[in-house]
N, C-alpha and C positions, 0 to 999 in steps of 0.2 A: 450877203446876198442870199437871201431863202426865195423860195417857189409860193406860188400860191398857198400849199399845204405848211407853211413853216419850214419847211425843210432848207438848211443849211444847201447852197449850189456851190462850186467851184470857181465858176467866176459868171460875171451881172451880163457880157454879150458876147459873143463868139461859137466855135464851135463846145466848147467847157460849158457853156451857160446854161445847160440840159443836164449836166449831170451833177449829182449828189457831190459834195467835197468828199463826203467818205472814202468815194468811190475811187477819186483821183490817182490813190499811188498804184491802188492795184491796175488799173487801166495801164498807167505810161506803164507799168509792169511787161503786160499782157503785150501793150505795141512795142516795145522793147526787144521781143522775144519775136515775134512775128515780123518785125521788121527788120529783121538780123539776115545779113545774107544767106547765112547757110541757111536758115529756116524756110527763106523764099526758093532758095534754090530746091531746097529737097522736097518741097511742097509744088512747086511746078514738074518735076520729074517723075512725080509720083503720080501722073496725070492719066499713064494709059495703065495702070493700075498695078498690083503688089510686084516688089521688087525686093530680094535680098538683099544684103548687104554690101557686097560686092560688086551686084550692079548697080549698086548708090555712089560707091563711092568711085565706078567708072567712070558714071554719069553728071560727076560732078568735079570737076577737076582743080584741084589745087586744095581740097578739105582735105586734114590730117587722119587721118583712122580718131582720133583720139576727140576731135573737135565732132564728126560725126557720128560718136559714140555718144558725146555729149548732148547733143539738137537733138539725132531722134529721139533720146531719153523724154527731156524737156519738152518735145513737141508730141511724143505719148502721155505724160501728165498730164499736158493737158487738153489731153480728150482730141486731137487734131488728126492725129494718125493711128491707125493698127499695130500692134506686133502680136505677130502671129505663131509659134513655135511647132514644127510636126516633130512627131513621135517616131523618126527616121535614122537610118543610119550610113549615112553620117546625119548629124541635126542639121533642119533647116530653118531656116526663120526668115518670114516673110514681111515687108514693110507695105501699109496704104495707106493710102486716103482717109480716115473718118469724116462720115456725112459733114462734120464740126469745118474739118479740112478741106472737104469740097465746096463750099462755102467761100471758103480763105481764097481756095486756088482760081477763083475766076478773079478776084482782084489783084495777087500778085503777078498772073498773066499780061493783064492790063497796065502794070506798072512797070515789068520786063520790057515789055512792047512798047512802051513809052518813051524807055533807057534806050532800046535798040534804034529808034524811030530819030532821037535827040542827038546823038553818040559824036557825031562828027562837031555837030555845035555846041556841045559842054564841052568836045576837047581844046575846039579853037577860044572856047572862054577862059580856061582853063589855060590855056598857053599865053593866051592874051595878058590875065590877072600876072601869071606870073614873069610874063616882062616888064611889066611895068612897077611889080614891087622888088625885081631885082634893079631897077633904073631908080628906085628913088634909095638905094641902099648908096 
C-alpha cells in the first residue's frame, strides 16, 4: 500500500491508512505509553499544575512508589511532563505538565469522563459476560 508519493502506508483504509509503515511500531509505542493507566492518571492530576512527589503519589491511589518512579521517568522522556529539581534543603522536585502534556491532558480528561459517565453499564456487561460464560462452563 504506498501514498500518492511512493511511500510505503501501514495499511490501504482505516485509521493506519495515513501513516508511513515505518512509523507504525513506534506509534503503538508512543499509545502504549500514553494509554497506560498510570500515565493518564498522572497526566490528569497534574492538571492544576506542578506537584511533587508525594502529592502524586497521594493523588493517585493504589501506584507503587516504584511504578510511579517508573511513568514519571518514561512520561519526562518523552517530552510530556517537567521535572523540576530546586537547590533546597531539604531537595525539592517539582512535577508538570509540558505544553507536549497539555495537549495529552484534554483527551485523557475526555476519556476519564467517558469511564465515569459509562461505569454502572460496563459493570452490568461485565457481570452479564461473566454469567453467562460461567453457565456454559
Amino acid at each position: 500500500m504506498q501514498d500518492s508519493a511512493g511511500m510505503e502506508m501501514a495499511a490501504a483504509i482505516g485509521p493506519c491508512a495515513s501513516i508511513p509503515a515505518d512509523h507504525m511500531a513506534f506509534i503503538r509505542q508512543v499509545l502504549d505509553r500514553v494509554g497506560d493507566k498510570w500515565s493518564m492518571l498522572i497526566t490528569a492530576v497534574l492538571e492544576d499544575g506542578p506537584l511533587r512527589y508525594t502529592d502524586l503519589q497521594r493523588q493517585i491511589p493504589g501506584i507503587s512508589q516504584r511504578m510511579l518512579t517508573h511513568t514519571l521517568r518514561q512520561l519526562r522522556d518523552d517530552g510530556l511532563i517537567t521535572r523540576t529539581a530546586y537547590a533546597e534543603v531539604p531537595p525539592r522536585v517539582e512535577y508538570a505538565l509540558a505544553p507536549l502534556g497539555r495537549g495529552l491532558h484534554e483527551i485523557v480528561m475526555q476519556l476519564i469522563g467517558w469511564v465515569a459517565d459509562h461505569h454502572d453499564e460496563i459493570r452490568a456487561n461485565r457481570a452479564q459476560a461473566g454469567t453467562a460464560s460461567s453457565s456454559r462452563s
